[in-house]
PyMOL Python script that loads the backbone (N, CA, C, O; Angstrom):
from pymol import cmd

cmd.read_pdbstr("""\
ATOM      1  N   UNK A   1     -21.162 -11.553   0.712  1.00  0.00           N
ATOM      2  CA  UNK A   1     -21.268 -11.089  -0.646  1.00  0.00           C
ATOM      3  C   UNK A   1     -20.221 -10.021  -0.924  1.00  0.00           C
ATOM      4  O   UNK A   1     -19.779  -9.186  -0.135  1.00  0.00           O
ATOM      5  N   UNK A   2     -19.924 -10.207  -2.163  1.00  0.00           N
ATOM      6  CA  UNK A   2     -18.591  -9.005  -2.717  1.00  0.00           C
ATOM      7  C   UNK A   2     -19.413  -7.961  -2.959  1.00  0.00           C
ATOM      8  O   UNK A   2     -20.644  -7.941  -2.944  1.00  0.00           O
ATOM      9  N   UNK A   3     -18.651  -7.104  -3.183  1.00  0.00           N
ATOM     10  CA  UNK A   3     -19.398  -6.044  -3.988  1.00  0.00           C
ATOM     11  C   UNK A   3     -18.466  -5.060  -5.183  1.00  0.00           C
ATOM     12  O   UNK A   3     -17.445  -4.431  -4.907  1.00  0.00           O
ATOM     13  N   UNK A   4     -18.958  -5.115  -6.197  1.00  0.00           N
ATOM     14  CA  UNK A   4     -18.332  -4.591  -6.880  1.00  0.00           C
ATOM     15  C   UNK A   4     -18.326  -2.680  -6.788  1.00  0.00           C
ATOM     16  O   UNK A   4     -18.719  -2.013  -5.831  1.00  0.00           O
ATOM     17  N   UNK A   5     -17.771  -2.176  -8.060  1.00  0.00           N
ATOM     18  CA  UNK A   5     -17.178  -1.007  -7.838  1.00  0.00           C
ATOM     19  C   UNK A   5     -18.597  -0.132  -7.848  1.00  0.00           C
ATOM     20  O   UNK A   5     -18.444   0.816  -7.078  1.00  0.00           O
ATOM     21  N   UNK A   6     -19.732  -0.118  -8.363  1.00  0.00           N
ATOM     22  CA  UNK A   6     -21.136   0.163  -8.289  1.00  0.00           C
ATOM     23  C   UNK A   6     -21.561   0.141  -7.007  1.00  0.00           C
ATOM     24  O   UNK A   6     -22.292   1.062  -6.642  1.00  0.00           O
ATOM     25  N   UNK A   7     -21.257  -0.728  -6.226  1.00  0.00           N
ATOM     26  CA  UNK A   7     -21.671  -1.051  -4.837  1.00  0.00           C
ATOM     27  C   UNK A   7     -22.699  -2.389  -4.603  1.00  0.00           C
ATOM     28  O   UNK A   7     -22.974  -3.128  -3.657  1.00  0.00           O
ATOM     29  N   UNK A   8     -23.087  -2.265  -5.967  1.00  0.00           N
ATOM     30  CA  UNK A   8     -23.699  -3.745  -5.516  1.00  0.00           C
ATOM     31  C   UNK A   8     -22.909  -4.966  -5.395  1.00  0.00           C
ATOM     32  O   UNK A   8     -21.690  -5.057  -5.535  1.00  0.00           O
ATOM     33  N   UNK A   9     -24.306  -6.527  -4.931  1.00  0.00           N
ATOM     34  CA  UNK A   9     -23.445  -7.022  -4.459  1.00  0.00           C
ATOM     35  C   UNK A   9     -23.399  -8.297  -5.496  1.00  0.00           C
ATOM     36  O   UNK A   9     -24.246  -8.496  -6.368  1.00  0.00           O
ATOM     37  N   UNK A  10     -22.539  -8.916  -5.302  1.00  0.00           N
ATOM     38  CA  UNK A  10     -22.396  -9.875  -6.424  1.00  0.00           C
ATOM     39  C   UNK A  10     -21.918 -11.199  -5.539  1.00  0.00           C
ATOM     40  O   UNK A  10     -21.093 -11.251  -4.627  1.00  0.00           O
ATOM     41  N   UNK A  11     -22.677 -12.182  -6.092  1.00  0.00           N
ATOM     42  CA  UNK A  11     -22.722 -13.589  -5.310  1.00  0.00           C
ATOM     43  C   UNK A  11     -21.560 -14.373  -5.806  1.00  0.00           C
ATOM     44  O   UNK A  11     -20.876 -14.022  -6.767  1.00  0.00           O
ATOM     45  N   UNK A  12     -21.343 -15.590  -5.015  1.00  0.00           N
ATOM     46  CA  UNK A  12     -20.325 -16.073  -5.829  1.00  0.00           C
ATOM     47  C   UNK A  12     -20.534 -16.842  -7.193  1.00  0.00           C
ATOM     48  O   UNK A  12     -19.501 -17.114  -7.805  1.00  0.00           O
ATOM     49  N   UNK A  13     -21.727 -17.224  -7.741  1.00  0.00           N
ATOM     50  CA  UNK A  13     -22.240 -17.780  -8.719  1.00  0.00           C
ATOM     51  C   UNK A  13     -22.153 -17.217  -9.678  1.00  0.00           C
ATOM     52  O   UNK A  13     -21.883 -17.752 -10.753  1.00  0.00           O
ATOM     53  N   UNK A  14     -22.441 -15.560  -9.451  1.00  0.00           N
ATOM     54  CA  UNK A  14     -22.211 -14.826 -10.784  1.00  0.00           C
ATOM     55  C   UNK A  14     -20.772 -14.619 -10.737  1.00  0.00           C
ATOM     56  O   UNK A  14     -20.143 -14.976 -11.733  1.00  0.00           O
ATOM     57  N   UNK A  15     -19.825 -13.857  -9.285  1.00  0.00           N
ATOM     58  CA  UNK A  15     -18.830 -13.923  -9.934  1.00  0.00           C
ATOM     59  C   UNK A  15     -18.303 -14.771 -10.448  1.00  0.00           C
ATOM     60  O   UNK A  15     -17.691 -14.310 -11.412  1.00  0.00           O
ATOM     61  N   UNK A  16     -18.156 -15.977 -10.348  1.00  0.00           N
ATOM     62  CA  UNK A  16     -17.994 -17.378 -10.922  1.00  0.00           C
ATOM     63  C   UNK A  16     -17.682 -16.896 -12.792  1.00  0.00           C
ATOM     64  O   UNK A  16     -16.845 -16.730 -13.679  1.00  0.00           O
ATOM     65  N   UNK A  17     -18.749 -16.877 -12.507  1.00  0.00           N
ATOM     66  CA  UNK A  17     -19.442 -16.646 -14.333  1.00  0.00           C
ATOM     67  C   UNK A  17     -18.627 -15.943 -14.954  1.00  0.00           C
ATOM     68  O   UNK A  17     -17.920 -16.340 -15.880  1.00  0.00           O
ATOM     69  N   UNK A  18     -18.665 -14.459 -14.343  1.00  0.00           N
ATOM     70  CA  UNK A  18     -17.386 -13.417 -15.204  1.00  0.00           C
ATOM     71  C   UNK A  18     -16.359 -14.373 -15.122  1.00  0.00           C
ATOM     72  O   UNK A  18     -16.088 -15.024 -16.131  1.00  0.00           O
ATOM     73  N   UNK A  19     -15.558 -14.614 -13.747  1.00  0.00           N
ATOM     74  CA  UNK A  19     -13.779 -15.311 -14.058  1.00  0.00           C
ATOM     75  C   UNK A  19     -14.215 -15.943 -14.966  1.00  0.00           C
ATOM     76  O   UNK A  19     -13.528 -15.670 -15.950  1.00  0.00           O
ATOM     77  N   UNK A  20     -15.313 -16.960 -15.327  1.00  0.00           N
ATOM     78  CA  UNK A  20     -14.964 -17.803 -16.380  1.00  0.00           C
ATOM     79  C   UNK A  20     -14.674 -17.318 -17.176  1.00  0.00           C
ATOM     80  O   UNK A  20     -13.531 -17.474 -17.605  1.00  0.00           O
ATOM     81  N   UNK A  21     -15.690 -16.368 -17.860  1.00  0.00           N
ATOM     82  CA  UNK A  21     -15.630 -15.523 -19.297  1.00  0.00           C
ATOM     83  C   UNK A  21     -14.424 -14.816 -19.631  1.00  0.00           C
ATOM     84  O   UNK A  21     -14.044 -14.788 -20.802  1.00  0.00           O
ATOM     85  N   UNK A  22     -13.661 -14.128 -18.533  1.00  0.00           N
ATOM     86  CA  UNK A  22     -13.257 -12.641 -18.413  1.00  0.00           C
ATOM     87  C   UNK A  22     -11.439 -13.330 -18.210  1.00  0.00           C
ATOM     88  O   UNK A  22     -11.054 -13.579 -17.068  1.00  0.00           O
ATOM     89  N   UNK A  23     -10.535 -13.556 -19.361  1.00  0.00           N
ATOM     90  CA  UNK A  23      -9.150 -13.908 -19.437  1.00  0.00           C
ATOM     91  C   UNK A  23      -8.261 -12.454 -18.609  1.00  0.00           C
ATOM     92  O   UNK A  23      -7.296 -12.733 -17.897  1.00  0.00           O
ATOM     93  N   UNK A  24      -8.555 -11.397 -18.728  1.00  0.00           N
ATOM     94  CA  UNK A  24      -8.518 -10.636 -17.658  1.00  0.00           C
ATOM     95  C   UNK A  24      -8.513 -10.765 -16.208  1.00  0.00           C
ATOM     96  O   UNK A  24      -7.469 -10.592 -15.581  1.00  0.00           O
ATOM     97  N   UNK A  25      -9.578 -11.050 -15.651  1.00  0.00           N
ATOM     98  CA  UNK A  25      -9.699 -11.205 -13.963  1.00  0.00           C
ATOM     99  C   UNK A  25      -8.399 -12.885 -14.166  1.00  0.00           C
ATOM    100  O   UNK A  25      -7.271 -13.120 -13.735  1.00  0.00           O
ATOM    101  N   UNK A  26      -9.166 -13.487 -14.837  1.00  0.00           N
ATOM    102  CA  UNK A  26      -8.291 -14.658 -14.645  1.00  0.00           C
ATOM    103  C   UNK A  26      -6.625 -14.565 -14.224  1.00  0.00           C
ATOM    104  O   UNK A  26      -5.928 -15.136 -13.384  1.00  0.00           O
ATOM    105  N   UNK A  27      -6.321 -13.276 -15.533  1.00  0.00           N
ATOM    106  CA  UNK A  27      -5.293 -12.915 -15.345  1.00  0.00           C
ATOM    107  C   UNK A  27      -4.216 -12.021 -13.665  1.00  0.00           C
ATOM    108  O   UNK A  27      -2.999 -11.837 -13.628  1.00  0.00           O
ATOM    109  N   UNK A  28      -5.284 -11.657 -12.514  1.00  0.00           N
ATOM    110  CA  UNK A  28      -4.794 -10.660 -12.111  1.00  0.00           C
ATOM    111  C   UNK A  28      -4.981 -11.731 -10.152  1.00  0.00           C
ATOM    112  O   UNK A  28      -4.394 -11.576  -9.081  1.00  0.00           O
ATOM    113  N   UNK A  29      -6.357 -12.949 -10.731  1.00  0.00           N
ATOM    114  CA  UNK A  29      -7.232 -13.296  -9.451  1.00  0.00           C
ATOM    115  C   UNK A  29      -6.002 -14.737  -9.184  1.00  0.00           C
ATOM    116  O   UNK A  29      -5.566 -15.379 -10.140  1.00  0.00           O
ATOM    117  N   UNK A  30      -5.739 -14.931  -8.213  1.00  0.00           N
ATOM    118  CA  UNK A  30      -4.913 -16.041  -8.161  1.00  0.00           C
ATOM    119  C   UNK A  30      -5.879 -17.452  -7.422  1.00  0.00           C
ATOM    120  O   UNK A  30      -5.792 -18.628  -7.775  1.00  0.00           O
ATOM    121  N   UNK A  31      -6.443 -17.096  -6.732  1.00  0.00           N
ATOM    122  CA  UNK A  31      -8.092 -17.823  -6.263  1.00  0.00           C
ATOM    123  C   UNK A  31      -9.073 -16.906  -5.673  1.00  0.00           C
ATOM    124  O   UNK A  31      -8.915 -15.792  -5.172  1.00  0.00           O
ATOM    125  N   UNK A  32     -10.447 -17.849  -5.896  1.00  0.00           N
ATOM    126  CA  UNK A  32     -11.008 -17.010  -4.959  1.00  0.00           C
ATOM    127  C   UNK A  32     -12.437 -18.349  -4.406  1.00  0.00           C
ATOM    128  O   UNK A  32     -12.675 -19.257  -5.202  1.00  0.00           O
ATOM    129  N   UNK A  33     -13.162 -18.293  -3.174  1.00  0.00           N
ATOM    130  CA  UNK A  33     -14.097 -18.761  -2.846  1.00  0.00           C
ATOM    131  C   UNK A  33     -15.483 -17.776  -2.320  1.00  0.00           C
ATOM    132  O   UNK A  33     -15.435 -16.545  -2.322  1.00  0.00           O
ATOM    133  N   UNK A  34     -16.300 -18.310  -2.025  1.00  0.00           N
ATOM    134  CA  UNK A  34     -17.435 -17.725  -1.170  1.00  0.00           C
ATOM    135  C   UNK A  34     -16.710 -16.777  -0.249  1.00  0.00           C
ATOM    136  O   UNK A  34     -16.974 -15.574  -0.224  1.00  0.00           O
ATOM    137  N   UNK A  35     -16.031 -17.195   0.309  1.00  0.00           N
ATOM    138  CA  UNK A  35     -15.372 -16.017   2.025  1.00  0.00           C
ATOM    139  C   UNK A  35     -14.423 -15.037   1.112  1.00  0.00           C
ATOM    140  O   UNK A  35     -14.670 -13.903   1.522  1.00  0.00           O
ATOM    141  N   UNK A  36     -13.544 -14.964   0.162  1.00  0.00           N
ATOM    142  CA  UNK A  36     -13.375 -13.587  -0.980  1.00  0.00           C
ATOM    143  C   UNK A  36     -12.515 -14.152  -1.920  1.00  0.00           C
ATOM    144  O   UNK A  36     -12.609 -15.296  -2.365  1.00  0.00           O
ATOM    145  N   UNK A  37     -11.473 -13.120  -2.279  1.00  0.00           N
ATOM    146  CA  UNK A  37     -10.964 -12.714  -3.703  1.00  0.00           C
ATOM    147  C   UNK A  37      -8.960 -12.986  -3.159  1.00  0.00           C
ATOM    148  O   UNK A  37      -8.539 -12.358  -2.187  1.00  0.00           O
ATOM    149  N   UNK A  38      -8.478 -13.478  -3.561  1.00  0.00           N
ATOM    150  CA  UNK A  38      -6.936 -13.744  -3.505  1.00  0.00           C
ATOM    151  C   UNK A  38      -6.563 -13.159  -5.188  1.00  0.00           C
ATOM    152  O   UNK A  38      -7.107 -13.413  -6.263  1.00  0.00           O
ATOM    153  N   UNK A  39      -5.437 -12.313  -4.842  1.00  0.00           N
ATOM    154  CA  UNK A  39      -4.926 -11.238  -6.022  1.00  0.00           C
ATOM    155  C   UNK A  39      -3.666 -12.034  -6.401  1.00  0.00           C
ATOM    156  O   UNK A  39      -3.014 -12.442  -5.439  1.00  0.00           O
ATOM    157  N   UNK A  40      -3.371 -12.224  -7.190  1.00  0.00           N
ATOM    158  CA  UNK A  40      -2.022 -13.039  -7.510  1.00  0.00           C
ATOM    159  C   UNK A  40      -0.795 -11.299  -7.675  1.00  0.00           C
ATOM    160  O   UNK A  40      -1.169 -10.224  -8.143  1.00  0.00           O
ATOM    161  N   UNK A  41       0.524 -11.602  -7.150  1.00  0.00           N
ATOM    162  CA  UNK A  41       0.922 -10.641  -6.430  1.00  0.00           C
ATOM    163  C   UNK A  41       2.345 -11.643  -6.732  1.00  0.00           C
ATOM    164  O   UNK A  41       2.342 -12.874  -6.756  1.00  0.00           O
ATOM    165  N   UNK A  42       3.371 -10.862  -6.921  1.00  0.00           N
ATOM    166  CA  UNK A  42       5.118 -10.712  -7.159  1.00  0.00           C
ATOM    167  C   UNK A  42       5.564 -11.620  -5.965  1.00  0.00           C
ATOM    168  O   UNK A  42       6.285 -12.618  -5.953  1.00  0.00           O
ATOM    169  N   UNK A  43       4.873 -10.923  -4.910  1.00  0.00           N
ATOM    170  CA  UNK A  43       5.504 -11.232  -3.796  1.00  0.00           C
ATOM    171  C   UNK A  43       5.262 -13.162  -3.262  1.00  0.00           C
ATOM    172  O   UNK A  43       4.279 -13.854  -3.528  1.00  0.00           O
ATOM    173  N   UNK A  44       6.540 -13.594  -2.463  1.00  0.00           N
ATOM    174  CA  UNK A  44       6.206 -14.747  -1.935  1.00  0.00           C
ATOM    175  C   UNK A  44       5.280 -15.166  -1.152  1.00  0.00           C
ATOM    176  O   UNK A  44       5.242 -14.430  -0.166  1.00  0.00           O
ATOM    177  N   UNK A  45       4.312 -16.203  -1.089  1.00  0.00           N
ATOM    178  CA  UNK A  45       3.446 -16.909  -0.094  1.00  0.00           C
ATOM    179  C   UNK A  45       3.764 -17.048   1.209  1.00  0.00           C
ATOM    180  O   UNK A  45       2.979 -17.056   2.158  1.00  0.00           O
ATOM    181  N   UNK A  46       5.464 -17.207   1.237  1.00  0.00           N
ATOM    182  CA  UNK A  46       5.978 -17.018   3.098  1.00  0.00           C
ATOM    183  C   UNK A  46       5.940 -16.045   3.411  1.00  0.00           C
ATOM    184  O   UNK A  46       6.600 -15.374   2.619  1.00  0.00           O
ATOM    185  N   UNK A  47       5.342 -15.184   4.516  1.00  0.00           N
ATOM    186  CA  UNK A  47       5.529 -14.193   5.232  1.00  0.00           C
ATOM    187  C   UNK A  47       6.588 -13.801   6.023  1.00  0.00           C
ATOM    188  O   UNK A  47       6.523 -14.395   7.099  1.00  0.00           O
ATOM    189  N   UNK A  48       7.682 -12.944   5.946  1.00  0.00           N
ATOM    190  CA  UNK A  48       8.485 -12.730   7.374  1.00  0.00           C
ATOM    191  C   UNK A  48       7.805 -12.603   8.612  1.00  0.00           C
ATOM    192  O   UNK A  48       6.800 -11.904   8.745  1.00  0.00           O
ATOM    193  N   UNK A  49       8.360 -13.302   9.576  1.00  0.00           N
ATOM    194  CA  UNK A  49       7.814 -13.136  10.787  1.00  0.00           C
ATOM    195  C   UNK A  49       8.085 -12.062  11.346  1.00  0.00           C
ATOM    196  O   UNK A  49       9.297 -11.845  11.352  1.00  0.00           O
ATOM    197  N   UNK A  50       7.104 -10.825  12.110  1.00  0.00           N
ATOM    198  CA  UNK A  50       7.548 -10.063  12.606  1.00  0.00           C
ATOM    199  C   UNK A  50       8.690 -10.196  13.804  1.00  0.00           C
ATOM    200  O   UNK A  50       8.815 -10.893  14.811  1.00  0.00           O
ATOM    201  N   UNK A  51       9.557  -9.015  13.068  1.00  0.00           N
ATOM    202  CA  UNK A  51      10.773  -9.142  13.567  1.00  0.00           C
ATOM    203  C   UNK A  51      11.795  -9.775  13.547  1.00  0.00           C
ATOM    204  O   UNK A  51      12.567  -9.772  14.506  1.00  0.00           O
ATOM    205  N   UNK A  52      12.026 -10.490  12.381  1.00  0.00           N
ATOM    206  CA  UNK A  52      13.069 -11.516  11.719  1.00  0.00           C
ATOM    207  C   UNK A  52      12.891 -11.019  10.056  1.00  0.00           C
ATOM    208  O   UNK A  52      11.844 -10.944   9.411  1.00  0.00           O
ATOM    209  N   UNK A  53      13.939 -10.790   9.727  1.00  0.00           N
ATOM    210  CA  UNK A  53      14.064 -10.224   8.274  1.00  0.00           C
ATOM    211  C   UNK A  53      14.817 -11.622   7.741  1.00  0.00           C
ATOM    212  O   UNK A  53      15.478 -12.472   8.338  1.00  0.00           O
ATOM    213  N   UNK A  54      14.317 -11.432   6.018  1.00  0.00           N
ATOM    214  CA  UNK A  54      15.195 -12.628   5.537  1.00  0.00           C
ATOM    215  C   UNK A  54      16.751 -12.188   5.343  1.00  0.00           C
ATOM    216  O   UNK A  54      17.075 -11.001   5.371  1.00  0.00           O
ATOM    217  N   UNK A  55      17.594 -13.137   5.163  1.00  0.00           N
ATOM    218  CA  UNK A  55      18.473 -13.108   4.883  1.00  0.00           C
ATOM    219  C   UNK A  55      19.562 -12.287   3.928  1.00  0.00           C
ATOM    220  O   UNK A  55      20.695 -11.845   4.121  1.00  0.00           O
ATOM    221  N   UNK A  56      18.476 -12.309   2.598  1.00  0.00           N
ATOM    222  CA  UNK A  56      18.371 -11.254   1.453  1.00  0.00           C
ATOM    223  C   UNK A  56      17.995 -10.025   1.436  1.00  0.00           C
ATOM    224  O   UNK A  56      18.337  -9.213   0.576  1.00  0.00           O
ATOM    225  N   UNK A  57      17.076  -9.742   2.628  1.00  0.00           N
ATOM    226  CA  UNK A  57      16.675  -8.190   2.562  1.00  0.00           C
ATOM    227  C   UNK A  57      18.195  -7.878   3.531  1.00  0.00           C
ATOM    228  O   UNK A  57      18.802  -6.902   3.091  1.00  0.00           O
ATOM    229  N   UNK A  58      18.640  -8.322   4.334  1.00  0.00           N
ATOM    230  CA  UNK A  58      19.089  -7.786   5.291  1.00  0.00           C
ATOM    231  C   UNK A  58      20.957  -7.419   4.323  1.00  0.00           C
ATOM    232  O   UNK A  58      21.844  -6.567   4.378  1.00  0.00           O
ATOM    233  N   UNK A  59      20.726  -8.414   3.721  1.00  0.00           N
ATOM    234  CA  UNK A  59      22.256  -8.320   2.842  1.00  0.00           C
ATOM    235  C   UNK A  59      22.074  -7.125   1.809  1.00  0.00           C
ATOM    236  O   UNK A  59      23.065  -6.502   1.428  1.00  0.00           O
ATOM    237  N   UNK A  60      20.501  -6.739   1.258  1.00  0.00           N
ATOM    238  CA  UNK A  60      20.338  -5.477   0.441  1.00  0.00           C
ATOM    239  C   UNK A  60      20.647  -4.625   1.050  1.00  0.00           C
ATOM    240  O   UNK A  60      21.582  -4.011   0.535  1.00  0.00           O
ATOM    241  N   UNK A  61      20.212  -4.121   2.240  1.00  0.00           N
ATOM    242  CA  UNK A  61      20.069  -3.228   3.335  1.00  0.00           C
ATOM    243  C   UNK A  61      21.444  -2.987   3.233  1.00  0.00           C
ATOM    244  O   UNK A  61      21.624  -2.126   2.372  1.00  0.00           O
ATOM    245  N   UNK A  62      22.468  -3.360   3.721  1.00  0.00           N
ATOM    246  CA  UNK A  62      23.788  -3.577   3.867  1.00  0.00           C
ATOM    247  C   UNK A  62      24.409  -3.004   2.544  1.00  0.00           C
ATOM    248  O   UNK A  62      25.285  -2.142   2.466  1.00  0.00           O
ATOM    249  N   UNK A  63      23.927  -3.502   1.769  1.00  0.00           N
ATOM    250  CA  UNK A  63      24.750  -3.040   0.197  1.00  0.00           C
ATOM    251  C   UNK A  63      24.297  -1.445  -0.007  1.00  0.00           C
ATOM    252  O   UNK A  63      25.095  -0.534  -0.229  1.00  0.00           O
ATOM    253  N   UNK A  64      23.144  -1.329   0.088  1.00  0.00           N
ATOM    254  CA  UNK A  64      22.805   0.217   0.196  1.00  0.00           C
ATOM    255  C   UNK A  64      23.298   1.140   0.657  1.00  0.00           C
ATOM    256  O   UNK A  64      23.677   2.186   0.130  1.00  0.00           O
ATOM    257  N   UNK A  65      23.336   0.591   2.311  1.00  0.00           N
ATOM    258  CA  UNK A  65      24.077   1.311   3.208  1.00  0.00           C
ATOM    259  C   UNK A  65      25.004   1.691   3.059  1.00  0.00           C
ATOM    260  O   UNK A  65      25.289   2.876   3.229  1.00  0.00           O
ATOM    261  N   UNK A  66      26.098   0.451   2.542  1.00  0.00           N
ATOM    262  CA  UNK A  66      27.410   0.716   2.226  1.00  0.00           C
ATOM    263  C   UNK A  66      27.823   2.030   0.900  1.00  0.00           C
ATOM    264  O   UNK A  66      28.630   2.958   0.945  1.00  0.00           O
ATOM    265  N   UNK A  67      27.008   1.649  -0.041  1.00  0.00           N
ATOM    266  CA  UNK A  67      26.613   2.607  -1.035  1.00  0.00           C
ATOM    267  C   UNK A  67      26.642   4.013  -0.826  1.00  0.00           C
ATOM    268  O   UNK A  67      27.424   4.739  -1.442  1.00  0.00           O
ATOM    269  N   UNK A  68      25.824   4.434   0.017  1.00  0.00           N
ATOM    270  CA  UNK A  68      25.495   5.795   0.502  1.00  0.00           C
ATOM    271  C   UNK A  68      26.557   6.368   0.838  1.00  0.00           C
ATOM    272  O   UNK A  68      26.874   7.493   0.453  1.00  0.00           O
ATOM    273  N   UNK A  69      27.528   5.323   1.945  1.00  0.00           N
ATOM    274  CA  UNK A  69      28.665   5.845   2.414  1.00  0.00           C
ATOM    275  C   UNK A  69      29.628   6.022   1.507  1.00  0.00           C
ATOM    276  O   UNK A  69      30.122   7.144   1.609  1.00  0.00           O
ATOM    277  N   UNK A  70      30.143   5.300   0.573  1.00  0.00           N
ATOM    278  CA  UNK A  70      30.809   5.305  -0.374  1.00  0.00           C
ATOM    279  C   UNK A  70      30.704   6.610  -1.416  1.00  0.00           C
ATOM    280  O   UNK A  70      31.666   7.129  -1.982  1.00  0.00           O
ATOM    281  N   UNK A  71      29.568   6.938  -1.509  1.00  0.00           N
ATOM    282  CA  UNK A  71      29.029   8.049  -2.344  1.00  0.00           C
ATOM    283  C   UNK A  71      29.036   9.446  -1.820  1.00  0.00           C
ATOM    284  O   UNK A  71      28.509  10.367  -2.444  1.00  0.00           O
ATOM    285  N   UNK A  72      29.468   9.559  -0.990  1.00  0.00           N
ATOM    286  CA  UNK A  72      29.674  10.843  -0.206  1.00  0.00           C
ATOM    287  C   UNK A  72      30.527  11.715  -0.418  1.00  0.00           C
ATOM    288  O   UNK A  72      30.582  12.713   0.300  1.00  0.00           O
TER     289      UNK A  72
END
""", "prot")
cmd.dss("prot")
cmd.show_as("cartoon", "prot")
cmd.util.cbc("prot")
cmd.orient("prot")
């Protein structure tokens, strides 16, 4: 059971009920089942594997870096 900000607990039947009603949660919940709540979020569904950066962070990193030095 979830529990909301009160502390009680709320089943999935009722929460059910609010997402339906509530264009809000709809807005923020990306899924959710009995076992919990998935937040819809900017970020991508692939995870970096620890210790392997993508390609793109590592080329930001670099541009920054370079930046800093440049700015001195």
């Amino acid at each position: 059971m979830a529990q909301n900000i009160s502390g009680q607990g709320v089943d999935y039947e009722t929460f059910k009920a609010e997402y339906d009603n509530d264009p809000a949660l709809q807005d923020v919940i990306d899924k959710f089942d009995e076992r919990g709540v998935t937040l819809k979020t900017s970020e991508s569904d692939m995870p970096v594997q620890q210790g392997q950066a993508s390609v793109g962070s590592v080329e930001s990193s670099a541009k920054r870096a370079a930046a800093k030095v440049v700015n001195r």
